[in-house]
C-alpha positions, 0 to 999 in steps of 0.5 A, a space after each residue: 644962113 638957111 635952116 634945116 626947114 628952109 633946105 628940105 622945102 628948097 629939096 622938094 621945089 627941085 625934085 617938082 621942077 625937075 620931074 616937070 609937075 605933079 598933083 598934091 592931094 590932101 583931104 581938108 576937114 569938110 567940103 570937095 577935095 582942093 588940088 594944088 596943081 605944081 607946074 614948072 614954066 621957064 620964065 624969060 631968063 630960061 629958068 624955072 618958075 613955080 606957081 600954085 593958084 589953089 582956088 583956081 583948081 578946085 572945081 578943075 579935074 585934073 588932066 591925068 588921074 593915076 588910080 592903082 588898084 589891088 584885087 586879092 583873089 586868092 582862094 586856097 583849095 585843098 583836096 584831101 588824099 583819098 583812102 583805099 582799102 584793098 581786099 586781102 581776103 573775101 569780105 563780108 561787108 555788113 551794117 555795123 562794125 562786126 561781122 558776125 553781129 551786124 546784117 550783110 550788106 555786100 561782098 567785097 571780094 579778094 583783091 577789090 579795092 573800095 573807097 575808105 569814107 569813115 572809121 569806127 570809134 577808136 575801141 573797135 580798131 580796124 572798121 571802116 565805112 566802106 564805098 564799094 564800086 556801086 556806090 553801096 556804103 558799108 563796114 568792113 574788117 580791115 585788118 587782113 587788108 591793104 590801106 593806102 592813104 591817111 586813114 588816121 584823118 578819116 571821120 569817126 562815125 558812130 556804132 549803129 544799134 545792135 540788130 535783135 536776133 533769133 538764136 537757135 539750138 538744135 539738139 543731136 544727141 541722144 539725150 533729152 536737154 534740159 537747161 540753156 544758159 546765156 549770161 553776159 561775158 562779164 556775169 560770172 553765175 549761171 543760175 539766174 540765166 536758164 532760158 530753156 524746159 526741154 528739148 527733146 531729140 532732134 527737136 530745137 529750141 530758139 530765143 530773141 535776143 540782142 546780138 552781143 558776145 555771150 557765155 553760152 552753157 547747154 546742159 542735159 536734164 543730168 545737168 551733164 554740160 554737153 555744151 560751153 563756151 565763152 564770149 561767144 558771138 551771137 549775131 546776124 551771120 547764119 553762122 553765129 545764130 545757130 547752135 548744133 548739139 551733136 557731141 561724139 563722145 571717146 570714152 572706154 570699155 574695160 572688161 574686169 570679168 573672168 572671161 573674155 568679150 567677142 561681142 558688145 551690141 547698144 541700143 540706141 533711144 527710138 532704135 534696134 539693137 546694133 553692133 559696137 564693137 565685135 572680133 571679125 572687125 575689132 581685132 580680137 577678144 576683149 581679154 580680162 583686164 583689157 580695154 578697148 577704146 570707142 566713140 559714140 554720139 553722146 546720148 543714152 543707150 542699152 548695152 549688151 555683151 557677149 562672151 567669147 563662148 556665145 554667152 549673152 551678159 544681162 543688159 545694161 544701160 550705158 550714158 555717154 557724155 563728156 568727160 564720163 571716161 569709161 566704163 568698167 565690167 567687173 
């Protein structure tokens, strides 16, 4: 009886005959590698005859080396989707994330479309670095734009330093200022911020100071505030580094005398007696009791009326600033 081990080694001396021969290859311990060549020769009653002659093969290559080889060549390349911002207005392009506080570099026109290469930190949403056609990086407000592409995959680059800045506050009114105050947005007192001495009609005062968002009050030597504004940006664009003081004042003129007023002339500071109000172009007589609406530059001025009958009032002086109302002759 033939065992298991016996019938598979007669299975792989059948499969050797019939395929015609092959090579066996094993690595031994030391020394060069021994090649037992397996050959099939009809012996003389036509069958197969099988014979291994180890020693005789180990310096012998054999007649035919089957070599398959493997390249991996394989080079994943990725190219990401580029990012377009396409103008929805006329742009300022400038150095830092804020228009109105950072140095223009370029103007990205209305309808341009500019190559998107960063974004600003995520507590100043809708900056971007922008490439425009010549090359020129710079920031841009996207918001009132057009984005194509992933721009939530663009790089986060971080906020330049604020430029230093002149602020300067010109004065139009007819009035001496006396006090400039400049606190941070969060500072909640104005004491400890008077920048200013006086300045004087027409003349200007300016002050260096970081660009930022500022509260910003402006007060005559009344300490009437002729000005007041809150997180107002101060920064490099011409338009957010100058204040103009030229208030228009509305206030009234009531006449509580017993007669009416035809004229009312004022004198402004440095200047001539002027007409403010009379009947050929006011519409008529101030009647007692009756008021009459004006407007003048805030400022300080001599008043004088005149009664219907060409009786001249003794002159008065008249301040005009926010909020004062009106004035009432009695």
């Amino acid at each position: 009886m033939k065992t298991p081990e016996t019938l598979r080694a007669i299975a792989f001396i059948s499969a050797a005959l019939l395929s015609g021969g092959c090579i066996l290859e094993a690595a031994a311990p030391a020394g060069p590698p021994q090649v037992v060549v397996v050959t099939a020769t009809p012996d003389g009653d036509g069958q197969n005859q099988t014979s291994a002659d180890a020693s005789a093969t180990t310096t012998q290559e054999p007649a035919q080396t089957l070599m398959a080889t493997f390249t991996s060549s394989l080079t994943a390349t990725f190219t990401a989707e580029p990012v377009t911002m396409t103008a929805g207005q006329d742009l300022s392009c400038v150095k830092g994330p804020d228009w109105k506080l950072y140095e223009w570099v370029a103007r990205i026109a209305e309808g341009e479309t500019v190559t998107l290469i960063a974004r600003a930190v995520p507590e100043i949403p809708d900056y971007y670095v922008a490439r425009t056609g010549d090359g020129t990086e710079c920031w841009a407000f996207g918001g009132s734009s057009t984005i194509s592409g992933p721009a939530g995959t663009l790089p986060v680059r971080e906020t330049p330093p604020l430029p230093t800045v002149t602020y300067v506050i010109e004065n139009q009114v007819l009035i001496t200022l006396c006090a400039v105050f400049i606190r941070g947005k969060e500072e909640t007192a104005w004491g400890a911020n008077r920048l200013s001495g006086v300045i004087i009609i027409n003349g200007t005062f300016s002050v260096s100071i970081l660009a930022g968002y500022y509260d910003v009050q402006i007060n005559d030597c009344a300490m009437s505030t002729l000005y007041e504004e809150h997180d107002r940006a101060i920064g490099a664009d011409p338009a957010y580094r100058y204040q103009l003081i030229a208030n228009d004042v509305d206030f009234y003129i009531q006449n509580n005398h017993p007669f009416s007023i035809c004229w009312i002339d004022i004198l402004p500071p440095g200047g001539s007696w002027t007409k403010l109000y009379a009947t050929e172009d006011g519409g008529g007589s101030i009647l007692t009791g009756q008021r009459r609406d004006f407007t003048l530059r805030a400022g300080s001025y001599g008043i004088q009326a005149t009664r219907c009958t060409s009786a001249v009032l003794p002159a008065a002086g008249l301040y005009v600033h926010p909020g004062m109302g009106g004035v009432t002759w009695a």
